[in-house]
C-alpha beads as a LAMMPS data file, in Angstrom:
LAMMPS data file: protein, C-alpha beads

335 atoms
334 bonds

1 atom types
1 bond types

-500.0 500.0 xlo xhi
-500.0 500.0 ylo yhi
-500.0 500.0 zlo zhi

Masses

1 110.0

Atoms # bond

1 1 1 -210.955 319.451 296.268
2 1 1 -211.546 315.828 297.573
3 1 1 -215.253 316.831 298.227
4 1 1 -215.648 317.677 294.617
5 1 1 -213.740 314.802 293.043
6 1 1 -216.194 312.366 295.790
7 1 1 -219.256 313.793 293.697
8 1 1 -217.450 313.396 290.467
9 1 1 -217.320 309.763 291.752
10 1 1 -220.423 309.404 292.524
11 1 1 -221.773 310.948 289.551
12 1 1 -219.725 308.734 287.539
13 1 1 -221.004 304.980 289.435
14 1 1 -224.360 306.168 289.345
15 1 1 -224.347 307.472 285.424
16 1 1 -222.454 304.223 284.621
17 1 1 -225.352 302.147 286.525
18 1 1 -228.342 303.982 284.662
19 1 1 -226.715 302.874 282.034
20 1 1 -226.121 299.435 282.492
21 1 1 -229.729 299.459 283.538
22 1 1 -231.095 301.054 280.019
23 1 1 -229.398 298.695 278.686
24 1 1 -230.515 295.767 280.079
25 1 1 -233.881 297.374 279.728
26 1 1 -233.328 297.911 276.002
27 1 1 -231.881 294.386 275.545
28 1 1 -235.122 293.403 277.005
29 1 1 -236.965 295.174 274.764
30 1 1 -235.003 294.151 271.641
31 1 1 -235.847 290.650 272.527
32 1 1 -239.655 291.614 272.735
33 1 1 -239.126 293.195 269.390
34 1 1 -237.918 290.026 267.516
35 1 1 -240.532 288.268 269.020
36 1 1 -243.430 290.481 267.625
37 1 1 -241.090 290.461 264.650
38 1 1 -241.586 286.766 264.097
39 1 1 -245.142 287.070 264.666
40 1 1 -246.098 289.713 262.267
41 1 1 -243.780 288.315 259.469
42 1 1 -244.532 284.901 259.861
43 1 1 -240.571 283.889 260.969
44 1 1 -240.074 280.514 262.304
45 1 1 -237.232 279.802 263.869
46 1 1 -235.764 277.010 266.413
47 1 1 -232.226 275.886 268.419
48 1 1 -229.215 277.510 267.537
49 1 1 -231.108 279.484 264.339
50 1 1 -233.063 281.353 266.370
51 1 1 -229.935 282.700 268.499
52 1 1 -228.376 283.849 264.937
53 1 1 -230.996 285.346 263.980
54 1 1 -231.698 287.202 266.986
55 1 1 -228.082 288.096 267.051
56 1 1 -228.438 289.882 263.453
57 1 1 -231.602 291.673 264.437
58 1 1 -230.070 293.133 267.564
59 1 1 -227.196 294.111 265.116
60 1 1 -229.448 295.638 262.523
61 1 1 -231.240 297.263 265.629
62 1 1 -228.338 299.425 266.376
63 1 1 -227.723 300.317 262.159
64 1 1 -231.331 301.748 261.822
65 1 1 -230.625 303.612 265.334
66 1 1 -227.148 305.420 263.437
67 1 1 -228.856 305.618 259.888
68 1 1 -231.751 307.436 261.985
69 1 1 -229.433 309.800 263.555
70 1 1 -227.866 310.587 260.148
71 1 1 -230.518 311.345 258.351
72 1 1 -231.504 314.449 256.478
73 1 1 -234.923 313.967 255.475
74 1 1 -237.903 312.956 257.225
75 1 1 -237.398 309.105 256.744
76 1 1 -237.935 307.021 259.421
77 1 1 -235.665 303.991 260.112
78 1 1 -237.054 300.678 261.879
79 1 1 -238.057 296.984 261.782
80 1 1 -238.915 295.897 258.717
81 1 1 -239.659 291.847 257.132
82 1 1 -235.553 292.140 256.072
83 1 1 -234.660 292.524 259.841
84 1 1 -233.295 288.704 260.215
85 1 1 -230.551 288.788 257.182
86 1 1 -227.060 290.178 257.052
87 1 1 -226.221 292.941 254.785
88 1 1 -224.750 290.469 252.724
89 1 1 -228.244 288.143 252.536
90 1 1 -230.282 291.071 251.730
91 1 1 -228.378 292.183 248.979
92 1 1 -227.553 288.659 247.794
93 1 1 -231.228 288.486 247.784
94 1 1 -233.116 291.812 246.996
95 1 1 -230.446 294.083 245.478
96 1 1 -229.695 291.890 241.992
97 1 1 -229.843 294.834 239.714
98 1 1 -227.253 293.862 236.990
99 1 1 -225.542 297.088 235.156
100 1 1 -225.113 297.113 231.371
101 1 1 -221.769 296.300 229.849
102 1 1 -218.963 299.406 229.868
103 1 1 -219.371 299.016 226.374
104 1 1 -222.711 298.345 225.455
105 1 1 -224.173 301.899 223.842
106 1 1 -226.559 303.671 226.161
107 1 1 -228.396 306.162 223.699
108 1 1 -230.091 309.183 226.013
109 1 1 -233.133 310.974 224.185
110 1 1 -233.034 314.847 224.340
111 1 1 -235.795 315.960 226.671
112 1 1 -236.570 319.965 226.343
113 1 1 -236.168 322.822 228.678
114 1 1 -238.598 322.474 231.634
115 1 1 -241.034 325.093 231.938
116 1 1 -243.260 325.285 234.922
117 1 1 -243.996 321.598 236.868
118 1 1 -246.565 320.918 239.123
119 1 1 -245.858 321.111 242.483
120 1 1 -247.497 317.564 243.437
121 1 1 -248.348 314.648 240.478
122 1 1 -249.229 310.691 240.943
123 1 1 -250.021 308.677 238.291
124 1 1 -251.650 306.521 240.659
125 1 1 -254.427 308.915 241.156
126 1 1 -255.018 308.312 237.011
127 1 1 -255.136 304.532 236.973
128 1 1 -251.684 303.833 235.387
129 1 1 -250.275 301.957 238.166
130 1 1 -251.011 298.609 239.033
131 1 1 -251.222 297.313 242.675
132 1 1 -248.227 296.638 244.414
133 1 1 -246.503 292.817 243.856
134 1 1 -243.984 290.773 246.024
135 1 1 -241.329 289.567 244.005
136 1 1 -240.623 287.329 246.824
137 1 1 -236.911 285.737 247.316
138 1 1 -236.128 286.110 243.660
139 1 1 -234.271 288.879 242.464
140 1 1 -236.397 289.981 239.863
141 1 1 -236.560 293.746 240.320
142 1 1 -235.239 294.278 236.878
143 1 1 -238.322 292.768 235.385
144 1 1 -240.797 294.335 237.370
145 1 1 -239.619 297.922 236.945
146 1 1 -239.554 297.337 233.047
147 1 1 -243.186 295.193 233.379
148 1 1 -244.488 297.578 235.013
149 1 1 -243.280 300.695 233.232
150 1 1 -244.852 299.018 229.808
151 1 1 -247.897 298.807 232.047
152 1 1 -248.044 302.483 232.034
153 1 1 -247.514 303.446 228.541
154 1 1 -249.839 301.143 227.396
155 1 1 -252.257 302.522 229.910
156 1 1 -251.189 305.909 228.211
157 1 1 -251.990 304.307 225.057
158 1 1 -255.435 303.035 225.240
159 1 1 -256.764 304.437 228.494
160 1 1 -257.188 301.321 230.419
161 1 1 -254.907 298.817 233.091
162 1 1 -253.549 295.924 231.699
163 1 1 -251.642 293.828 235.030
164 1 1 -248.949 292.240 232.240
165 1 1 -246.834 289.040 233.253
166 1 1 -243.662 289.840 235.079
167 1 1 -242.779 286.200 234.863
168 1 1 -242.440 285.784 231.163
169 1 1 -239.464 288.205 231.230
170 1 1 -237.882 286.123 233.966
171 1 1 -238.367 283.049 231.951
172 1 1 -237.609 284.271 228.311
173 1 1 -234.621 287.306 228.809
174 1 1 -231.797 285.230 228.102
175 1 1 -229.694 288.153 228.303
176 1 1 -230.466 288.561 232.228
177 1 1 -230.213 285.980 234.876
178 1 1 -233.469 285.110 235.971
179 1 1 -233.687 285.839 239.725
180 1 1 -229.753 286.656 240.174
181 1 1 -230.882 290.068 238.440
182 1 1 -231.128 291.886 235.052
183 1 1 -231.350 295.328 232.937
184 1 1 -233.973 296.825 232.195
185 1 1 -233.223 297.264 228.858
186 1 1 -232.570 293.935 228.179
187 1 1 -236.093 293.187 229.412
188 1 1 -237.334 296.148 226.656
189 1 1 -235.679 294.011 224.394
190 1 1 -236.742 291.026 225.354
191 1 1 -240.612 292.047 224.671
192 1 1 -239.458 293.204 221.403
193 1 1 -237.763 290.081 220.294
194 1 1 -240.953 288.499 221.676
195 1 1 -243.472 290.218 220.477
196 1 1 -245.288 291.008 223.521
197 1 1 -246.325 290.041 226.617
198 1 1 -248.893 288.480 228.098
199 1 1 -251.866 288.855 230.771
200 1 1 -250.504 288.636 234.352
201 1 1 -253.273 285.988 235.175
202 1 1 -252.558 284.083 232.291
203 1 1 -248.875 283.478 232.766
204 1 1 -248.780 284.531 236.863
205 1 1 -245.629 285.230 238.793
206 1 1 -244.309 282.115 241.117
207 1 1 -241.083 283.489 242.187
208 1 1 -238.326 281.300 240.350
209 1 1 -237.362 281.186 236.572
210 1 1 -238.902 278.470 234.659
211 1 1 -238.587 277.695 230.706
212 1 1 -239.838 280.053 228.649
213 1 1 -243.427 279.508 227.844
214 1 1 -244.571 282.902 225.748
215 1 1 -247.396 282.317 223.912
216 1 1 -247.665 284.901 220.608
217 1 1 -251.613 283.909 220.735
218 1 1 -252.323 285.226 224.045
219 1 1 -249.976 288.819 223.696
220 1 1 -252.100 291.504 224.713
221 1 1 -249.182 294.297 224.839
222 1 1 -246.301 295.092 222.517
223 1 1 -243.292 297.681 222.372
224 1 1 -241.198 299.117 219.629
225 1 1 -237.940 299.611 221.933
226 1 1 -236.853 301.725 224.604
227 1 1 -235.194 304.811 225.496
228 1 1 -233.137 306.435 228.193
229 1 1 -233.181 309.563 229.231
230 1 1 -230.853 312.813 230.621
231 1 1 -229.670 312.942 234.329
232 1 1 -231.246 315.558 235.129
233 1 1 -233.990 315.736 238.140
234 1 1 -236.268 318.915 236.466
235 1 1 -236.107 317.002 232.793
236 1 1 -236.948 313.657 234.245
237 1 1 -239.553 315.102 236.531
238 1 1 -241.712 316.707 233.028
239 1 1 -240.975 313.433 231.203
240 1 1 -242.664 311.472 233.800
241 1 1 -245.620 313.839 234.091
242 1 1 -245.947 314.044 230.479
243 1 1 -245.493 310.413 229.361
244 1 1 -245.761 308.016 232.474
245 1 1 -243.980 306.098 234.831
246 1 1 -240.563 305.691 234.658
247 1 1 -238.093 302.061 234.998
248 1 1 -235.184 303.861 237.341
249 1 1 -232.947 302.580 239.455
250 1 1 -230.665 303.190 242.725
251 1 1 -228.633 301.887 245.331
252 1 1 -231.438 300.711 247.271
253 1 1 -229.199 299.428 250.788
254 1 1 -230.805 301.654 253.399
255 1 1 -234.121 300.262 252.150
256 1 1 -233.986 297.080 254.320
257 1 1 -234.499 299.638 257.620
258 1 1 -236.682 302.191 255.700
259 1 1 -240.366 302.185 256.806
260 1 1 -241.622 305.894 256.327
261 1 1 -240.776 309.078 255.297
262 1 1 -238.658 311.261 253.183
263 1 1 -235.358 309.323 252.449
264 1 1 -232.506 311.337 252.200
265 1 1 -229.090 309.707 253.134
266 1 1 -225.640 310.630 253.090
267 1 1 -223.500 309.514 250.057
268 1 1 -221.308 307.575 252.243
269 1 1 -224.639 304.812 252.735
270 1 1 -226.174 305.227 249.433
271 1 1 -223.621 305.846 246.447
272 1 1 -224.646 307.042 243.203
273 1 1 -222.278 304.912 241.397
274 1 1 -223.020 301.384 243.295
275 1 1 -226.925 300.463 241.617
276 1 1 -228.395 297.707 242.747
277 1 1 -231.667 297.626 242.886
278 1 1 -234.560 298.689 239.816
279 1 1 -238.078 300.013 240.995
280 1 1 -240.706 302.195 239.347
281 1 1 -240.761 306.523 239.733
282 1 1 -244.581 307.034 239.518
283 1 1 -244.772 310.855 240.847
284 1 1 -242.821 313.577 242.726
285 1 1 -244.080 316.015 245.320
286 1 1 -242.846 318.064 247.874
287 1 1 -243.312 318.202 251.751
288 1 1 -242.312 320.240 254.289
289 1 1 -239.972 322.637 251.580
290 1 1 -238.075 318.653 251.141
291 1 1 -238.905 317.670 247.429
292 1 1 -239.540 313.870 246.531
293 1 1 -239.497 311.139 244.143
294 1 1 -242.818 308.635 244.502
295 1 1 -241.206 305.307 243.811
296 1 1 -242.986 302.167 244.054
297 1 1 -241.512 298.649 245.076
298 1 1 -241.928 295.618 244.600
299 1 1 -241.864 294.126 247.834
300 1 1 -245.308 293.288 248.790
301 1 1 -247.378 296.387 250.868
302 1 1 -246.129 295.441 254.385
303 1 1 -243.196 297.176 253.525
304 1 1 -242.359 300.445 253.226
305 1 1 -245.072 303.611 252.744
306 1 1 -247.771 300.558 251.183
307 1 1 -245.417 299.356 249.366
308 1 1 -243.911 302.559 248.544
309 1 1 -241.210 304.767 249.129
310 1 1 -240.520 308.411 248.822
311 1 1 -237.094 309.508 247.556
312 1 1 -235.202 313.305 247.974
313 1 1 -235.346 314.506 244.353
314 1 1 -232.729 316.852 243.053
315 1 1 -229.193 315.781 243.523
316 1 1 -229.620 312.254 241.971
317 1 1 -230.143 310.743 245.660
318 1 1 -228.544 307.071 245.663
319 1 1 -227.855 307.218 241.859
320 1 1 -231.764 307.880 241.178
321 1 1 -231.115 309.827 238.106
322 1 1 -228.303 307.505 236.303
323 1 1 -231.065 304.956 234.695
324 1 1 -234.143 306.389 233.801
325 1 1 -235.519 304.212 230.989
326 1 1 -239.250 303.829 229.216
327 1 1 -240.221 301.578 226.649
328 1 1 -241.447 303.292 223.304
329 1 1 -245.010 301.843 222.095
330 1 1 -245.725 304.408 219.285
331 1 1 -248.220 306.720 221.040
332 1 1 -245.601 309.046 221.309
333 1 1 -241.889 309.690 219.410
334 1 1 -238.437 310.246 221.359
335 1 1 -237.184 313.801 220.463

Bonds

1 1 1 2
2 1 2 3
3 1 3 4
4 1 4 5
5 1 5 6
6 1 6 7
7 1 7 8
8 1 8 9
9 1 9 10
10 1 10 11
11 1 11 12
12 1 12 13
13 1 13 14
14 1 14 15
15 1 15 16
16 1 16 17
17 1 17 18
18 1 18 19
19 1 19 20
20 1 20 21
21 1 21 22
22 1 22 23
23 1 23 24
24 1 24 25
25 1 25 26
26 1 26 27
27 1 27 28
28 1 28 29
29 1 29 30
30 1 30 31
31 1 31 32
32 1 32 33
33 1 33 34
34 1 34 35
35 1 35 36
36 1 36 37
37 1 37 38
38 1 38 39
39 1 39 40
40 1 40 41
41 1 41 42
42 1 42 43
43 1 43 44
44 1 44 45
45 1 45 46
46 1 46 47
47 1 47 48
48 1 48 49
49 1 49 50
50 1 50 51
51 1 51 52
52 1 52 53
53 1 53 54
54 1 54 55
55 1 55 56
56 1 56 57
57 1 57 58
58 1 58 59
59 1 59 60
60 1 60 61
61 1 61 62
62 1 62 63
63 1 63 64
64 1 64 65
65 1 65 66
66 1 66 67
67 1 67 68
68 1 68 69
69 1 69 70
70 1 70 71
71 1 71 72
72 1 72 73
73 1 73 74
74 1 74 75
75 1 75 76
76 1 76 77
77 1 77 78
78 1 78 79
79 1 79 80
80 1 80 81
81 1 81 82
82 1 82 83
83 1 83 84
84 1 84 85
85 1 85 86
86 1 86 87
87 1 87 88
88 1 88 89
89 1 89 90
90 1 90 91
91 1 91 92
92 1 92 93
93 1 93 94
94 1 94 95
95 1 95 96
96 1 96 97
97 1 97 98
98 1 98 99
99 1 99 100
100 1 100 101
101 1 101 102
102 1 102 103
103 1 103 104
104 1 104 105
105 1 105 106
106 1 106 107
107 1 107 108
108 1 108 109
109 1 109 110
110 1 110 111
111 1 111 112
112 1 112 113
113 1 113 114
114 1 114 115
115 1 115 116
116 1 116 117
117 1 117 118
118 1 118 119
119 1 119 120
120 1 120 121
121 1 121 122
122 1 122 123
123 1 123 124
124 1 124 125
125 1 125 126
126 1 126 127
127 1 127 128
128 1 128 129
129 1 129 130
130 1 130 131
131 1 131 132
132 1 132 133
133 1 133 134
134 1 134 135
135 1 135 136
136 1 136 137
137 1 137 138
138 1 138 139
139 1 139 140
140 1 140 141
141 1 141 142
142 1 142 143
143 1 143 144
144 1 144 145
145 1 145 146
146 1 146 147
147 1 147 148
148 1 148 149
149 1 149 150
150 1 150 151
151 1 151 152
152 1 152 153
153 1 153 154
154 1 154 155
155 1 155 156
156 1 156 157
157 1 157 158
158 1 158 159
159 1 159 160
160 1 160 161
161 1 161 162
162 1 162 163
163 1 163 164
164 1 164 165
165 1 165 166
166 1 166 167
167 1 167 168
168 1 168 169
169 1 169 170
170 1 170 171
171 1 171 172
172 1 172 173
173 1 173 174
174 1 174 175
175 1 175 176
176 1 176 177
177 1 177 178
178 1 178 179
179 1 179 180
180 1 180 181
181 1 181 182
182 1 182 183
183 1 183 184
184 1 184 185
185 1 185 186
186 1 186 187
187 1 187 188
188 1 188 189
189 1 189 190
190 1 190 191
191 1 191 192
192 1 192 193
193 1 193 194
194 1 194 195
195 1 195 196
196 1 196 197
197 1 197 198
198 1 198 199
199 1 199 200
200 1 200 201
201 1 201 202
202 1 202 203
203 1 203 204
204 1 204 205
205 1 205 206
206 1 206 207
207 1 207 208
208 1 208 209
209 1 209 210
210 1 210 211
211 1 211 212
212 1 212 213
213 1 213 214
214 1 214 215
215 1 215 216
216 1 216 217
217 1 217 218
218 1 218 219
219 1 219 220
220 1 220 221
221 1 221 222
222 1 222 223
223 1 223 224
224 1 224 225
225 1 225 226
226 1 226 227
227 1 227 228
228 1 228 229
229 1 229 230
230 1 230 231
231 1 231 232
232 1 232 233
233 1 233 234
234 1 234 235
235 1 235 236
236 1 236 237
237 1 237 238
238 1 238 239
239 1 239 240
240 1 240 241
241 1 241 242
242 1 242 243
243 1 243 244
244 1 244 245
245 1 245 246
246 1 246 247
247 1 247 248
248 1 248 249
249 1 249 250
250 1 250 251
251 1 251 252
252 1 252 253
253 1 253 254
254 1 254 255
255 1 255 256
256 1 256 257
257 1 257 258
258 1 258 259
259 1 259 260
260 1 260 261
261 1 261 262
262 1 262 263
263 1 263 264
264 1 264 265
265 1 265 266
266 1 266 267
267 1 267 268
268 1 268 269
269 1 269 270
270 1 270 271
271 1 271 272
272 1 272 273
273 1 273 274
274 1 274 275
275 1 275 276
276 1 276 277
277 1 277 278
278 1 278 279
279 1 279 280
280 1 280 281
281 1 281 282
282 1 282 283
283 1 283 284
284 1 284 285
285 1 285 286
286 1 286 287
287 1 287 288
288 1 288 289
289 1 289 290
290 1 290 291
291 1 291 292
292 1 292 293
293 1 293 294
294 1 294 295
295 1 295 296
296 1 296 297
297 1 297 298
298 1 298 299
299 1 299 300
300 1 300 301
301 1 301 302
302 1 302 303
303 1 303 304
304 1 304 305
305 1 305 306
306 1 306 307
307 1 307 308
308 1 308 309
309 1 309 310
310 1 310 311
311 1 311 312
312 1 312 313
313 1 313 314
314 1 314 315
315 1 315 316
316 1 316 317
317 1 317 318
318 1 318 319
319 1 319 320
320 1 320 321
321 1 321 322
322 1 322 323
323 1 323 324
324 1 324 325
325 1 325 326
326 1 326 327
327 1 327 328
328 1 328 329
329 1 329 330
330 1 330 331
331 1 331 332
332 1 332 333
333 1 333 334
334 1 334 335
């Protein structure tokens, strides 16, 4: 009996020092981590900064190890450029998506029975998306997802890519805050109280709101209004392929760890009903029997899958299906 308690003993000091020792190894590591982290991101930091910062990216370390182990799709969790700020920074930052009013009308267009979909569509292998843009530290997400879906239909319209200015809908939407977030729809409108938009190059992004300086003589793009459309993944997935990219939105938290993969997380770390962040659905696919949403970001192309992400499709994953809007431009007719 005392024999075998002795090796329990002895077990015990030796599996408690191996331990001790991976983790000196690992804090080793981490430090060698935010180092190349600084590097590759261009993060400068000195005195008693640095040892916050370093402190945070330990912390977010360990929350990309758990999200990892949690996971039920092929994503992979990891350093990314967020990997210095608090979850309360990042979202304060990134995550400005601003939800309508309770009472403001939300009219959903009827979309018909699917019949068969492809198994695989992109409509970046057609041309209708536009490289991917940083918004930088402004919370502008809102305007790009709406830019950039009117990119598309116009695209759809007269076969060729117009990059339209995101900034003039940060400047002139009155009804949204600038870069402390907006709707979607209130950026439709916005274009439409306008009268259209300008070239990209002509009025370029700079990553703050200025006044409004819309120029009617130099609008190259125009929409009649906007519409949303059902919840429903299958519906959703034919509108898409049929008429474009798609303004959607989702609770976008996990993205500060998320650098590859299939993302699939529990409800518990991305809720349906908490949106927060507005991106761009530009194709769906399926891999390995897991079926996807392509969503692209606007976050620059160091982040993420080029800039992209890839999204479980068929539950309404983080909310995905809740805000599905596209701007109407005449080509085709809402049913």
């Amino acid at each position: 009996m005392h024999s075998v308690l002795y090796v329990m003993l002895i077990f015990f000091v030796c599996t408690e020092a191996h331990r001790n020792i991976s983790q000196l190894d690992e804090f080793e590591d981490e430090r060698e981590l935010y180092e190349n982290f600084k590097a590759e991101y261009d993060k400068t930091y000195e005195g008693r900064e640095d040892g916050k910062r370093f402190k945070i990216f330990r912390d977010n370390l360990l929350k990309a190890k758990m999200y990892q182990q949690l996971e039920r799709g092929t994503a992979n969790y990891g350093v990314t450029q967020f990997f210095d700020l608090t979850d309360e920074e990042f979202r304060r930052l990134y995550l400005t998506y601003k939800s309508p009013d309770e009472h403001e009308p939300i009219d959903r267009i009827h979309v018909q029975e699917v019949g068969q979909l492809p198994s695989y569509f992109d409509w970046r292998e057609y041309g209708a998306v536009g490289p991917v843009r940083n918004q930088g530290q402004c919370g502008s997400c809102w305007a790009f997802s709406a830019v950039e879906n009117i990119e598309g239909q116009w695209f759809m319209k007269i076969h060729n890519f117009l990059s339209l200015s995101v900034q003039e809908v940060v400047d002139c939407d009155h009804a949204d805050h600038g870069c402390s977030g907006g709707f979607p729809i209130h950026a439709y409108e916005c274009v439409q109280r306008l009268g259209g938009l300008e070239l990209a190059v002509r009025y370029p992004y700079v990553g703050y709101q200025q006044y409004c300086q819309a120029d009617p003589r130099y609008f190259v793009a125009y929409i009649n209004g906007s519409v949303a459309l059902p919840k429903d993944s299958e519906r959703i997935a034919k509108f898409l392929a049929t008429f474009g990219p798609l303004s959607v939105v989702l609770d976008a938290r996990l993205l500060q760890y998320y650098r590859s993969g299939i993302l699939n997380p529990s409800v518990a770390y991305c809720n349906p009903e908490e949106l927060n962040h507005a991106v761009l659905s530009v194709g769906f696919g399926t891999e390995q029997g897991i079926p996807y949403w392509i969503i692209k970001n606007s976050w620059g192309e160091q982040w993420g899958e080029q800039g992209y992400f890839r999204l479980y499709r068929g539950d309404d994953t983080c909310g995905i299906n809740q805000m599905v809007t596209c701007a109407t431009i005449g080509w085709w007719k809402p049913s």
